[in-house]
PDB file of N, CA, C and O in Angstrom:
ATOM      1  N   UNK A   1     -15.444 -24.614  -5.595  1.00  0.00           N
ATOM      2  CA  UNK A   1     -16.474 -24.871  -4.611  1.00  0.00           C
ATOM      3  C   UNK A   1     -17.504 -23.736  -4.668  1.00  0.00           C
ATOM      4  O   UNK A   1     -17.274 -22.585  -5.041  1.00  0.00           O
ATOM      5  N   UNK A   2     -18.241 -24.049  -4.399  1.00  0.00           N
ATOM      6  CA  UNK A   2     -19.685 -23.309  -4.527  1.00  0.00           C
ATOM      7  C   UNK A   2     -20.332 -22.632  -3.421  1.00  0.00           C
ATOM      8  O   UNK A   2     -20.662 -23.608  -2.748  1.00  0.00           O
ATOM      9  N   UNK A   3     -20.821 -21.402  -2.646  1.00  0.00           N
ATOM     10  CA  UNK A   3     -20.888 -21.677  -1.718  1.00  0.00           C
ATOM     11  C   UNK A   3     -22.218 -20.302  -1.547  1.00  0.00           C
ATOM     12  O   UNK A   3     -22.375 -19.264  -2.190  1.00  0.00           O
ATOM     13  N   UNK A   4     -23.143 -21.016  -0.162  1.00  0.00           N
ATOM     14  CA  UNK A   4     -24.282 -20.289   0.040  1.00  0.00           C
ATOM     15  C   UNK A   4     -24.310 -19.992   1.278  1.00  0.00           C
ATOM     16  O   UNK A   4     -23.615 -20.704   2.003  1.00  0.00           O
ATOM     17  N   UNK A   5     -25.037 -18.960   1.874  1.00  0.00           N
ATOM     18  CA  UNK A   5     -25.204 -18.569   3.532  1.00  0.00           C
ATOM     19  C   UNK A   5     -26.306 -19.130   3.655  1.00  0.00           C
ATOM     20  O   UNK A   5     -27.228 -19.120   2.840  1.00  0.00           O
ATOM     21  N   UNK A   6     -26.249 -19.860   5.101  1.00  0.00           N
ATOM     22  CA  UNK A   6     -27.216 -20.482   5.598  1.00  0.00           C
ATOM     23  C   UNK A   6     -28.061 -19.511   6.256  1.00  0.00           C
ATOM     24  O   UNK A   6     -29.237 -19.765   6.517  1.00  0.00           O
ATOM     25  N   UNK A   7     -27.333 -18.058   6.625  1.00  0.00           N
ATOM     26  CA  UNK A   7     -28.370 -16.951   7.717  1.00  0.00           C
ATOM     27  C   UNK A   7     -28.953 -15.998   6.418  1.00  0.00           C
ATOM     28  O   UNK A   7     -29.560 -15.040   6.897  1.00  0.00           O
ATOM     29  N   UNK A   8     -28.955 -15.972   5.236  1.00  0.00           N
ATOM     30  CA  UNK A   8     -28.886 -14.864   4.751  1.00  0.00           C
ATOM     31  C   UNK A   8     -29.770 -15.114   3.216  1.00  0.00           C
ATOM     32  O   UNK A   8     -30.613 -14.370   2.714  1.00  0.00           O
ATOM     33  N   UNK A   9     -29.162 -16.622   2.627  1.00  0.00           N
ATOM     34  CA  UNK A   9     -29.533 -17.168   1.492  1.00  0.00           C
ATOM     35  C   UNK A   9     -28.539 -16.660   0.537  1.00  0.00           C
ATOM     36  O   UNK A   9     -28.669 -17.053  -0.622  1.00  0.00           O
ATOM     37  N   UNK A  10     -27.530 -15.828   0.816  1.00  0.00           N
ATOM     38  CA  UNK A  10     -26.427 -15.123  -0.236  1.00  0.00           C
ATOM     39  C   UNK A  10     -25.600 -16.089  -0.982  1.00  0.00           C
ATOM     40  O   UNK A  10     -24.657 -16.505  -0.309  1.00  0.00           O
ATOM     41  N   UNK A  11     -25.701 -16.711  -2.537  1.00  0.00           N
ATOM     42  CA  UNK A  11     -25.363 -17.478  -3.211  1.00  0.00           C
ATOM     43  C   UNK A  11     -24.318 -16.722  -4.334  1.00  0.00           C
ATOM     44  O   UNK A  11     -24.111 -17.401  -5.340  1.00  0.00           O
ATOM     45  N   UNK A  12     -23.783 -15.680  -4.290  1.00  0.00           N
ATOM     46  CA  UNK A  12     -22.991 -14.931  -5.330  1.00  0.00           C
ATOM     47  C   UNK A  12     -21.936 -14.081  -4.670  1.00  0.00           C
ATOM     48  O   UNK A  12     -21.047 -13.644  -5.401  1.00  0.00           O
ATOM     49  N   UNK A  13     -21.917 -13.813  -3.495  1.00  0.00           N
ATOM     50  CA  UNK A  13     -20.039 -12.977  -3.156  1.00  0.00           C
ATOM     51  C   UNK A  13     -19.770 -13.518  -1.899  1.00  0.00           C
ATOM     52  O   UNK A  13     -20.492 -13.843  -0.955  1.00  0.00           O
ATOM     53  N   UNK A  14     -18.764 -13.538  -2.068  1.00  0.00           N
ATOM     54  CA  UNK A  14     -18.344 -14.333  -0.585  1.00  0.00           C
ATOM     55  C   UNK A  14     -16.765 -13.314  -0.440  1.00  0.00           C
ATOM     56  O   UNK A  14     -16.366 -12.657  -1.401  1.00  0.00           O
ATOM     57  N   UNK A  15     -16.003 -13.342   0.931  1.00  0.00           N
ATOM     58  CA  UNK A  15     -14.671 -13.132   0.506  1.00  0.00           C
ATOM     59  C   UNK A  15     -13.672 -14.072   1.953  1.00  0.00           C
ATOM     60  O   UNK A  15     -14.078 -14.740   2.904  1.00  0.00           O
ATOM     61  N   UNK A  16     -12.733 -13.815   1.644  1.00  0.00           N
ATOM     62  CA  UNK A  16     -11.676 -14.441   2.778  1.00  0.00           C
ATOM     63  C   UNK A  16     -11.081 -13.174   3.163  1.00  0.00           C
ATOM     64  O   UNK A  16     -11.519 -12.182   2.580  1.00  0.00           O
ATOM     65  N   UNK A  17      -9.963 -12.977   4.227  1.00  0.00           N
ATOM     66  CA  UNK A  17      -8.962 -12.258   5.020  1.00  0.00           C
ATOM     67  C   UNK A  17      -7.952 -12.532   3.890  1.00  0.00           C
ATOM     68  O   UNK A  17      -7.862 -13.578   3.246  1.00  0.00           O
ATOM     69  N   UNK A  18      -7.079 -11.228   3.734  1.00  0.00           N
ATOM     70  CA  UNK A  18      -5.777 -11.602   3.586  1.00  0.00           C
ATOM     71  C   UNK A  18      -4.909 -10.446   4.253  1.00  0.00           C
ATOM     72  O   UNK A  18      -5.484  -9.402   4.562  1.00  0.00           O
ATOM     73  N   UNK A  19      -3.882 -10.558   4.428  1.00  0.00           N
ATOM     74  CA  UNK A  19      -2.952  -9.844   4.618  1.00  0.00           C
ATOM     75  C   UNK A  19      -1.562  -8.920   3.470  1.00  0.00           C
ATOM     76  O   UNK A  19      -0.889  -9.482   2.605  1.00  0.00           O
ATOM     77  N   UNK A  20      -1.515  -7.873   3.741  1.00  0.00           N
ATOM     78  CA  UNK A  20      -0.730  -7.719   2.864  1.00  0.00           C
ATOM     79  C   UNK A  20       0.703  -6.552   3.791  1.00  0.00           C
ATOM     80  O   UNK A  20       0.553  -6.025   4.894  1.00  0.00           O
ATOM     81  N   UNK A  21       1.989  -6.450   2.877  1.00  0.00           N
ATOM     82  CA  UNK A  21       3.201  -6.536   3.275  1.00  0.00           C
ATOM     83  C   UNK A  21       2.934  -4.455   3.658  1.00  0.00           C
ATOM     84  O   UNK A  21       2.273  -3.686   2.961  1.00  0.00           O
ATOM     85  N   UNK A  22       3.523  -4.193   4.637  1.00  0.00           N
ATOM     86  CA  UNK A  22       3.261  -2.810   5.097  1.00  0.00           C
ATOM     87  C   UNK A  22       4.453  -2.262   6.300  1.00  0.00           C
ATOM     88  O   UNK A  22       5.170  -3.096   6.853  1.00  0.00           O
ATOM     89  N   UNK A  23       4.548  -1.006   6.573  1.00  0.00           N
ATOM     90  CA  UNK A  23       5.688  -0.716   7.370  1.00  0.00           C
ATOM     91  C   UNK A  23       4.423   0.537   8.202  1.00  0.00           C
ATOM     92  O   UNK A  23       3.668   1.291   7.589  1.00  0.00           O
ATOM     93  N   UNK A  24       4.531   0.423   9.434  1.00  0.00           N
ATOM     94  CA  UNK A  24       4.083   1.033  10.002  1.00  0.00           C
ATOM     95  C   UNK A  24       4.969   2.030  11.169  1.00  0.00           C
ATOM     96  O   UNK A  24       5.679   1.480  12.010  1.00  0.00           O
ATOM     97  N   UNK A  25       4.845   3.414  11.113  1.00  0.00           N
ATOM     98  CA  UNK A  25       5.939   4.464  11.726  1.00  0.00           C
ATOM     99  C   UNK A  25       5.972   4.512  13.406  1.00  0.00           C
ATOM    100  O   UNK A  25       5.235   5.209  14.103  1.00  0.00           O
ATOM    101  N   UNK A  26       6.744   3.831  13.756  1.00  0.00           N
ATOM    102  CA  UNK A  26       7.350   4.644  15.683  1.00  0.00           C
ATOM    103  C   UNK A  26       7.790   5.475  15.434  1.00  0.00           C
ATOM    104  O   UNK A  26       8.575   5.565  14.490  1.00  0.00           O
ATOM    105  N   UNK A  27       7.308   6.827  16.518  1.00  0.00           N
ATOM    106  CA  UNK A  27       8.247   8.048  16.390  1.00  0.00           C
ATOM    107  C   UNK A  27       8.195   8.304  17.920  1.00  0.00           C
ATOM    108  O   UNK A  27       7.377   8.004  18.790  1.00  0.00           O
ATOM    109  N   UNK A  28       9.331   8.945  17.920  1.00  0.00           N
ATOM    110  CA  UNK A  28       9.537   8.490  19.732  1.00  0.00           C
ATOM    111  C   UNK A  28       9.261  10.047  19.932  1.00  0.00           C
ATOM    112  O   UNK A  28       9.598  10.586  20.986  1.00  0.00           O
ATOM    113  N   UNK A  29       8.612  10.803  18.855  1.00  0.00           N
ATOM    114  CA  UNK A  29       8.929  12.456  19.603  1.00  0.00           C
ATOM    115  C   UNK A  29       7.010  12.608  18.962  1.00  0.00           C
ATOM    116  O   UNK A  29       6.633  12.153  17.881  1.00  0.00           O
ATOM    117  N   UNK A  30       6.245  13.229  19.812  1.00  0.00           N
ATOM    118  CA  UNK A  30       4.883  13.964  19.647  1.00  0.00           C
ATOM    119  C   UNK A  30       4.956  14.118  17.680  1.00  0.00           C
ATOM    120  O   UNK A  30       5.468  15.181  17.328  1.00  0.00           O
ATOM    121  N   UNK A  31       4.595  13.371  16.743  1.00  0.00           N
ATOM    122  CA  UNK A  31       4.388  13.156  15.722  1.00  0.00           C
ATOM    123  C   UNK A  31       3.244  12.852  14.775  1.00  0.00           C
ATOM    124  O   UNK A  31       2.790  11.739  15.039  1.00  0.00           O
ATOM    125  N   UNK A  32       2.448  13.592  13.502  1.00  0.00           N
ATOM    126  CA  UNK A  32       1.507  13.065  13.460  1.00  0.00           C
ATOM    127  C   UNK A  32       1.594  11.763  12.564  1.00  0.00           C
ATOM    128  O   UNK A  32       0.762  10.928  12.208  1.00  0.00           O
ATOM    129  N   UNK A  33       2.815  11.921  12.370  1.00  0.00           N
ATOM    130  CA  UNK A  33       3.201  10.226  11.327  1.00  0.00           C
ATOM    131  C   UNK A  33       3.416   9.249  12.126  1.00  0.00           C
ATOM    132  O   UNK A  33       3.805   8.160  11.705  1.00  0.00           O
ATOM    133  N   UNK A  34       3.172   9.518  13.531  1.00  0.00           N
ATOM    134  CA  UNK A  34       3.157   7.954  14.619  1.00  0.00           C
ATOM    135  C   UNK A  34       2.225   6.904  14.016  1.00  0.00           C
ATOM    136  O   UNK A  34       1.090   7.219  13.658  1.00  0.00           O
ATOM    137  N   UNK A  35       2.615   5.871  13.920  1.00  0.00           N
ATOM    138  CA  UNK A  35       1.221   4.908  13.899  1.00  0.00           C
ATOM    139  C   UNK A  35       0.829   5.151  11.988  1.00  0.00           C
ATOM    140  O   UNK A  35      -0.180   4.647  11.494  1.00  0.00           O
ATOM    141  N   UNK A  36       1.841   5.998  11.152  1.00  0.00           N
ATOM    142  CA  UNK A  36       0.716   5.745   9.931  1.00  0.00           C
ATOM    143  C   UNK A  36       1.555   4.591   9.363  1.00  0.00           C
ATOM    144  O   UNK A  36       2.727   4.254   9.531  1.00  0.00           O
ATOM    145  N   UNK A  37       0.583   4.125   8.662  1.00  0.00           N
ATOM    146  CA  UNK A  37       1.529   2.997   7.555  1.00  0.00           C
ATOM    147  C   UNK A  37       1.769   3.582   6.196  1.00  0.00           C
ATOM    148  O   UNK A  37       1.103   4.270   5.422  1.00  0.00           O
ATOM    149  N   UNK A  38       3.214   2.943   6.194  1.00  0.00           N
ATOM    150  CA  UNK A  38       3.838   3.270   4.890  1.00  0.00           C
ATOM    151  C   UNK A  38       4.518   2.354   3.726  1.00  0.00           C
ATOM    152  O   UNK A  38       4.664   1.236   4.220  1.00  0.00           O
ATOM    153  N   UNK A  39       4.866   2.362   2.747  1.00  0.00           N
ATOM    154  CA  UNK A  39       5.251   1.694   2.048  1.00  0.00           C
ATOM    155  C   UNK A  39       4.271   0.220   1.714  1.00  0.00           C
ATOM    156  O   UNK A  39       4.665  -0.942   1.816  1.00  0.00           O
ATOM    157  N   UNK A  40       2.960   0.673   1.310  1.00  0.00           N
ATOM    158  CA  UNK A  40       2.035  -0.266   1.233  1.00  0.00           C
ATOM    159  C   UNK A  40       2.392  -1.244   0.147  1.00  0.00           C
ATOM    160  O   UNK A  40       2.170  -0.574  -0.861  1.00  0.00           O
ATOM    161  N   UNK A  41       2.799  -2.393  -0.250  1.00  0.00           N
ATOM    162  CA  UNK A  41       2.532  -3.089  -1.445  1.00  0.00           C
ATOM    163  C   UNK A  41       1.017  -4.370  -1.602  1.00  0.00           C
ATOM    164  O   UNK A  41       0.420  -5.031  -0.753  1.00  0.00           O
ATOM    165  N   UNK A  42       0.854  -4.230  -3.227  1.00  0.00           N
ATOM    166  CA  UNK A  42      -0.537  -5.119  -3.395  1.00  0.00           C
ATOM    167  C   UNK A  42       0.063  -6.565  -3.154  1.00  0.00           C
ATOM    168  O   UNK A  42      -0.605  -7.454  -3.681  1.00  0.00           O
ATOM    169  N   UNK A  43       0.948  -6.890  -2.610  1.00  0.00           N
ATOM    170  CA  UNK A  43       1.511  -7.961  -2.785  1.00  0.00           C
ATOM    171  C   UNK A  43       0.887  -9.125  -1.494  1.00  0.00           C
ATOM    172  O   UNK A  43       0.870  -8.678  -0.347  1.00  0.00           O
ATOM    173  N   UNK A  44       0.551 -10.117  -1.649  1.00  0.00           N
ATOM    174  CA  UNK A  44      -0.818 -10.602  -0.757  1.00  0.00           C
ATOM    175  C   UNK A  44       0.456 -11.629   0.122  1.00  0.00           C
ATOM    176  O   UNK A  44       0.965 -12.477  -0.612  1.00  0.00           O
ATOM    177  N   UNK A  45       0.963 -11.604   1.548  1.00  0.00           N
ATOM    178  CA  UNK A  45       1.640 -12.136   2.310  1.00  0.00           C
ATOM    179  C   UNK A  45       1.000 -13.390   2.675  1.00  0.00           C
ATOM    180  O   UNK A  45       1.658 -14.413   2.486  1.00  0.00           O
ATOM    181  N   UNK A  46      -0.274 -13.500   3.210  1.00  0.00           N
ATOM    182  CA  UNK A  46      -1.158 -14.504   3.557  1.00  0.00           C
ATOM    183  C   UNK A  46      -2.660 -14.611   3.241  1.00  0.00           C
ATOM    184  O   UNK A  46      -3.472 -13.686   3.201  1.00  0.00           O
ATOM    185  N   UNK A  47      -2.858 -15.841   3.037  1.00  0.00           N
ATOM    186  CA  UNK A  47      -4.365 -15.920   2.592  1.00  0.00           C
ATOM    187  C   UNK A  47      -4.922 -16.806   3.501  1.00  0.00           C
ATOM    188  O   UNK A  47      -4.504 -17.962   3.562  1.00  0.00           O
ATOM    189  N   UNK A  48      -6.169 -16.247   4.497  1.00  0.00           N
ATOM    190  CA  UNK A  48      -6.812 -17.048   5.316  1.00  0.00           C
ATOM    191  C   UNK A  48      -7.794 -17.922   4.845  1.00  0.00           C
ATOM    192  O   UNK A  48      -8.571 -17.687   3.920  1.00  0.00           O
ATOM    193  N   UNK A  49      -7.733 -18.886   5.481  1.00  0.00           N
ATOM    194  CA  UNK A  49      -9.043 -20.053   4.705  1.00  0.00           C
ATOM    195  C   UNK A  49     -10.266 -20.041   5.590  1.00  0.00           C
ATOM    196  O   UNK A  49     -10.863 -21.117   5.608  1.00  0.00           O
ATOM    197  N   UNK A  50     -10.834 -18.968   6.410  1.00  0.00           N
ATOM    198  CA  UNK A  50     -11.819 -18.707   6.715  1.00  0.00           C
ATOM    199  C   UNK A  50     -12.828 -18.004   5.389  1.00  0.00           C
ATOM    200  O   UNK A  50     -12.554 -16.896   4.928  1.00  0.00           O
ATOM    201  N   UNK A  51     -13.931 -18.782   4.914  1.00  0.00           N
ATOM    202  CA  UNK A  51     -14.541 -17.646   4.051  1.00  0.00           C
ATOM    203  C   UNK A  51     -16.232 -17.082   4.468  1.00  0.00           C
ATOM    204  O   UNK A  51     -17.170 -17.710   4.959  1.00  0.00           O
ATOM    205  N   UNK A  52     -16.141 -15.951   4.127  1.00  0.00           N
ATOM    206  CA  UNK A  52     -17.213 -15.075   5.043  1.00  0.00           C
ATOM    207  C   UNK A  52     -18.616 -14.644   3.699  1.00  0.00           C
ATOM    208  O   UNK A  52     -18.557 -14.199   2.553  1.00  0.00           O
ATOM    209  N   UNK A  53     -19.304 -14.897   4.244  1.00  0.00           N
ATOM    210  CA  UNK A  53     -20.699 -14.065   3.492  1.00  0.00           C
ATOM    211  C   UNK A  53     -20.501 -12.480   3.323  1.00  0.00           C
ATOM    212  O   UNK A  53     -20.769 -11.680   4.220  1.00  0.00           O
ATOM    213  N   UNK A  54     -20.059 -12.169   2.208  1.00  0.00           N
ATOM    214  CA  UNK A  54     -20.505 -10.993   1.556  1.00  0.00           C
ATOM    215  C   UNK A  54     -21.312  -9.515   2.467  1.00  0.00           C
ATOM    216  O   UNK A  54     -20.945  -8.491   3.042  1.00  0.00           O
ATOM    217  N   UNK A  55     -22.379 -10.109   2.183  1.00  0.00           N
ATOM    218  CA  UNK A  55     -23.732  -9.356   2.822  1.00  0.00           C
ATOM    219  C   UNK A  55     -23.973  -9.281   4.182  1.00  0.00           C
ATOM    220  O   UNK A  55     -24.281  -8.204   4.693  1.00  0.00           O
ATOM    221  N   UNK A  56     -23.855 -10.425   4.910  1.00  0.00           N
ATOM    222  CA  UNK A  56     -24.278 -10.688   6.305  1.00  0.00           C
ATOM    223  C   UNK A  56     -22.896 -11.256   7.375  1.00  0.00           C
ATOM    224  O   UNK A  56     -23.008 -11.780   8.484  1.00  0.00           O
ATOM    225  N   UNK A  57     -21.621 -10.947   6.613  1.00  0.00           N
ATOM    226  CA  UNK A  57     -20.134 -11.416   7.479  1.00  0.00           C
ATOM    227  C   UNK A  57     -20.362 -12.585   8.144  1.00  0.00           C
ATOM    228  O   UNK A  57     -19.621 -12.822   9.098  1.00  0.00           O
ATOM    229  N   UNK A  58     -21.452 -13.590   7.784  1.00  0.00           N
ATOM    230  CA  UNK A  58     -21.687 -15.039   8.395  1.00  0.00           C
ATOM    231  C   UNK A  58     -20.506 -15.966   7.464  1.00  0.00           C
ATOM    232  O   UNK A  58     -20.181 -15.972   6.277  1.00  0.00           O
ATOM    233  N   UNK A  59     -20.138 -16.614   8.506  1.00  0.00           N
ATOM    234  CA  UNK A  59     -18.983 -17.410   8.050  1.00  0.00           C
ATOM    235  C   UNK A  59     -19.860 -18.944   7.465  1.00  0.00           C
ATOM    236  O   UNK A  59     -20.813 -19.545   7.960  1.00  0.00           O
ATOM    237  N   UNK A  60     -18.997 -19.222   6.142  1.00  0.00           N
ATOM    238  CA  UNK A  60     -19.861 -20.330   5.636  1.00  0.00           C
ATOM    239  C   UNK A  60     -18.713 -21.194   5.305  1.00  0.00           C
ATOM    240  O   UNK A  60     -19.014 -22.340   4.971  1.00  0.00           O
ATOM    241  N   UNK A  61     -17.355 -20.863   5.331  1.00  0.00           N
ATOM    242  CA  UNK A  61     -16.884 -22.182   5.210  1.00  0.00           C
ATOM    243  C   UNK A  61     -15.271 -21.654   6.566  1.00  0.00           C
ATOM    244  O   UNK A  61     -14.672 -20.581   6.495  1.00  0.00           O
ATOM    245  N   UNK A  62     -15.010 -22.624   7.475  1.00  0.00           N
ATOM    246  CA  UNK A  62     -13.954 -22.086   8.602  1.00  0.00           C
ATOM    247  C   UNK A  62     -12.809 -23.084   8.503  1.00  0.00           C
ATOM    248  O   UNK A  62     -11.898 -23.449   9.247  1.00  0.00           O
ATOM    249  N   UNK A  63     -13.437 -23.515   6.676  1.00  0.00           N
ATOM    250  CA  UNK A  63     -11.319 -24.153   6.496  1.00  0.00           C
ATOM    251  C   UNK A  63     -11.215 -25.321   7.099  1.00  0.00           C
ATOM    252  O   UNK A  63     -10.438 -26.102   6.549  1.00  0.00           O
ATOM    253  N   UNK A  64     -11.693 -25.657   7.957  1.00  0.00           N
ATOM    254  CA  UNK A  64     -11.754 -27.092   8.633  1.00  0.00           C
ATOM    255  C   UNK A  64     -11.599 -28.439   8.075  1.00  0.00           C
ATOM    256  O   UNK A  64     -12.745 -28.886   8.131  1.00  0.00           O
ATOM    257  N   UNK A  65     -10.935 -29.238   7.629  1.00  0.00           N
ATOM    258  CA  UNK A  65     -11.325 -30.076   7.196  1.00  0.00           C
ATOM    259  C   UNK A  65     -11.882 -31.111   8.105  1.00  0.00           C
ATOM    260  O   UNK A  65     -11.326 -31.312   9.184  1.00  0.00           O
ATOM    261  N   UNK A  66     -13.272 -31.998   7.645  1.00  0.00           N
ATOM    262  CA  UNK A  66     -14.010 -33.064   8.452  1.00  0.00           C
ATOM    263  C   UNK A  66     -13.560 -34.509   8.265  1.00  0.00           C
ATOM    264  O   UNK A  66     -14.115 -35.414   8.887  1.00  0.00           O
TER     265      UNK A  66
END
């Protein structure tokens, strides 16, 4: 599929959301590794079918089918 922004005219990058697999640290004691994430893999968990304009984050296609 082919796809263009209607706010922008952007006909060449587009991207979607994905998610990917991650471990993020609780530390129950004053820590600065609270909250970091660890054990990152490139490994893609979910792929959203929202796809977004590049340039201007205008959404041009929201997956919908009509």
């Amino acid at each position: 599929m082919k796809y263009k922004c209607e706010k922008c005219g952007n006909d060449h990058l587009f991207y979607n959301e994905v998610s990917l697999l991650a471990k993020q640290l609780i530390c129950n004691e004053e820590s600065a590794m609270n909250g970091e994430i660890v054990d990152k893999t490139d490994e893609v968990s979910n792929t959203y079918e929202i796809v977004y304009c590049y340039q201007c984050s205008e959404v041009v296609d929201s997956g919908e089918l009509y």
